[in-house]
N, C-alpha and C positions, 0 to 999 in steps of 0.2 A: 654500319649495316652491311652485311654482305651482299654481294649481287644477287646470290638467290633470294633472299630476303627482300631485297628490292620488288625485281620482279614480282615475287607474289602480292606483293602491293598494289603495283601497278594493275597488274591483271584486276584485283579483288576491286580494286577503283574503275576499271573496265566496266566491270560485272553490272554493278553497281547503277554506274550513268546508262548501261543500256538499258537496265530495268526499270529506271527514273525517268529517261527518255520513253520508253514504250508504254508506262504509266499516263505519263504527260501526255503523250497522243491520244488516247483514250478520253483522257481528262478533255482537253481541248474541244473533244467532238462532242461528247457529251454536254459539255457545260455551256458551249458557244451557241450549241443547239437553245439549246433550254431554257438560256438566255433572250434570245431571239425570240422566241414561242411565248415566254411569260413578258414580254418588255424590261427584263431587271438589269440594270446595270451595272449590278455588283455580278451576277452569276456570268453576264458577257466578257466584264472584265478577266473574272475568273475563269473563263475558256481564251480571252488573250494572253492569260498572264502566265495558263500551261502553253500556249504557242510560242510564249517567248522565251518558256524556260527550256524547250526541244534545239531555240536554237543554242539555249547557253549550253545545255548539254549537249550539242554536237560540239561545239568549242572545244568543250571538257574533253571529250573524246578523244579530237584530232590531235589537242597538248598530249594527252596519256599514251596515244598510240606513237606519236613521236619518243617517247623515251621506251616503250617497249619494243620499238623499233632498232635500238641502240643509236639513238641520237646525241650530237655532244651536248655537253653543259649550258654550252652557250645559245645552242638551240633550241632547246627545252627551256632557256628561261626567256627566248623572243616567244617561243609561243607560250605560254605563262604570262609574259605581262599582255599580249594580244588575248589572250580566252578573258583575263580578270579586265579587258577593255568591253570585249563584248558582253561579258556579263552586265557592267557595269550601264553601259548603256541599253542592256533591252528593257533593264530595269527603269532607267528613269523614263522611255519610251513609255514604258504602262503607266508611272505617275502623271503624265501629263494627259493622255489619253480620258483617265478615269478624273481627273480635275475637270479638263471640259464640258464631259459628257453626266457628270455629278451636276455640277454650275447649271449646264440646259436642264437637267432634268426638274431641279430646283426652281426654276425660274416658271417652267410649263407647266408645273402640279406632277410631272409625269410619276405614275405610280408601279408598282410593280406585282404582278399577278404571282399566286405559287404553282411552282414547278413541282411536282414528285420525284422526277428525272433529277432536276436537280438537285434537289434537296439528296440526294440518297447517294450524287458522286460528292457533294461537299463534307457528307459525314466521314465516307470512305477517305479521303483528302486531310482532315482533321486526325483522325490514326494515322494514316501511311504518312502523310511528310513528317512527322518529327523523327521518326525514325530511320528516313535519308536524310535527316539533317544532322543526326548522330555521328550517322558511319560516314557521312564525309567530313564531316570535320575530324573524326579519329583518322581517316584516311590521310588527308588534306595536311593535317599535322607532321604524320609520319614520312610522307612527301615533300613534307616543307612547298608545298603549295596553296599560295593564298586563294587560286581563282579553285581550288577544291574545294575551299569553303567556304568562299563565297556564292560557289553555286551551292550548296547547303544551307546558306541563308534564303534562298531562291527559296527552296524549297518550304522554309519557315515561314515565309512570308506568304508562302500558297495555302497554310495553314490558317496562319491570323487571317486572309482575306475568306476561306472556306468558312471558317468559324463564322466573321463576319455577316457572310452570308446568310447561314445558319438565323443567327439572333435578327439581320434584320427582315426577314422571309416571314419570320413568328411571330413579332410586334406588330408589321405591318398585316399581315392574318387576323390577330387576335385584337389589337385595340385601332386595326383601322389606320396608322400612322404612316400615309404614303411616303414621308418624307425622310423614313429611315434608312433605307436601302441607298439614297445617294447621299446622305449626309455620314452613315458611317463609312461610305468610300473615301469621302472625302478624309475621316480622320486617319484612314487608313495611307491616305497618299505620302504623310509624312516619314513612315516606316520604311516604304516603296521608294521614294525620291532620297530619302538617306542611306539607305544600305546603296543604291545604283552609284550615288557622289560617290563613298566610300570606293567599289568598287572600279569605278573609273578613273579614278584623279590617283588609283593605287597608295591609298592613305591606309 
């Protein structure tokens, strides 16, 4: 690939996290809100788990803006396996967060009331990330960087946990079943806590 060819990657990969990151912000406030307001600990987790993805896409960033910078090889691949560290780990940070805080909620009946706020950024959430999960992993490819698409998975996972959201907000609505909202967090930790291993141990 030639240099110019490069570059325009880079940049479009640029483009990209700052629109993902400025998404994420949004998300965050909105959902952590909302979260809090209704007691749900899926939609809370869903406002920590855009906080956590702002900081992986600052990561992403800082790696990208290093090689747009003309950085050597060798430094672009220290900051490449540090972004695929801190991805790696904000991820397993929210598995263990939402295992806890699922477990209490299980244990005290705690139930969870609907949001409209909510409900209406996790639909938004369900369209929009699969399609930064797309273009970073075509990115991420073409870079031959793995923490590009690993923050893409980031993003996939913001989805199955939106969805998540979604299906348990309507059960627990409609047939009464408090005990859905932490129990599908829980099945979702597995998703969360293996893509974070993946990206931290650099497998």
């Amino acid at each position: 690939m030639t240099n110019s060819g490069q570059a325009k990657l880079v940049t479009k990969s640029l483009t990209i996290e700052y629109l993902s990151v400025g998404w994420m912000t949004f998300e965050f406030l909105v959902g952590f809100w909302s979260g809090l307001k209704a007691g749900s600990i899926l939609l809370i987790a869903f406002g920590l788990d855009s906080l956590l993805e702002i900081i992986s896409g600052g990561a992403l960033i800082w790696r990208l803006k290093k090689e747009a910078n003309g950085a050597g090889q060798p430094e672009i691949e220290r900051a490449e396996r540090r972004s695929d560290r801190i991805v790696g780990s904000v991820l397993l940070l929210l598995a263990a967060y939402v295992t806890i805080v699922s477990i209490t909620n299980l244990v005290t009946h705690e139930a969870a009331d609907t949001s409209f706020s909510g409900m209406a950024i996790v639909v938004a959430s369900v369209i929009l990330m699969p399609i930064l999960t797309i273009q970073k992993r075509r990115l991420g490819q073409a870079l031959h960087s793995p923490a590009l698409i690993e923050d893409g998975l980031c993003n996939i996972t913001c989805a199955y946990m939106a969805a998540t959201v979604l299906i348990g907000a309507i059960l627990t609505a409609l047939l009464g079943w408090w005990w859905t909202d932490s129990l599908a967090a829980l099945v979702l930790v597995y998703f969360i806590a293996s893509e974070g291993w993946e990206a931290f141990s650099g497998d």
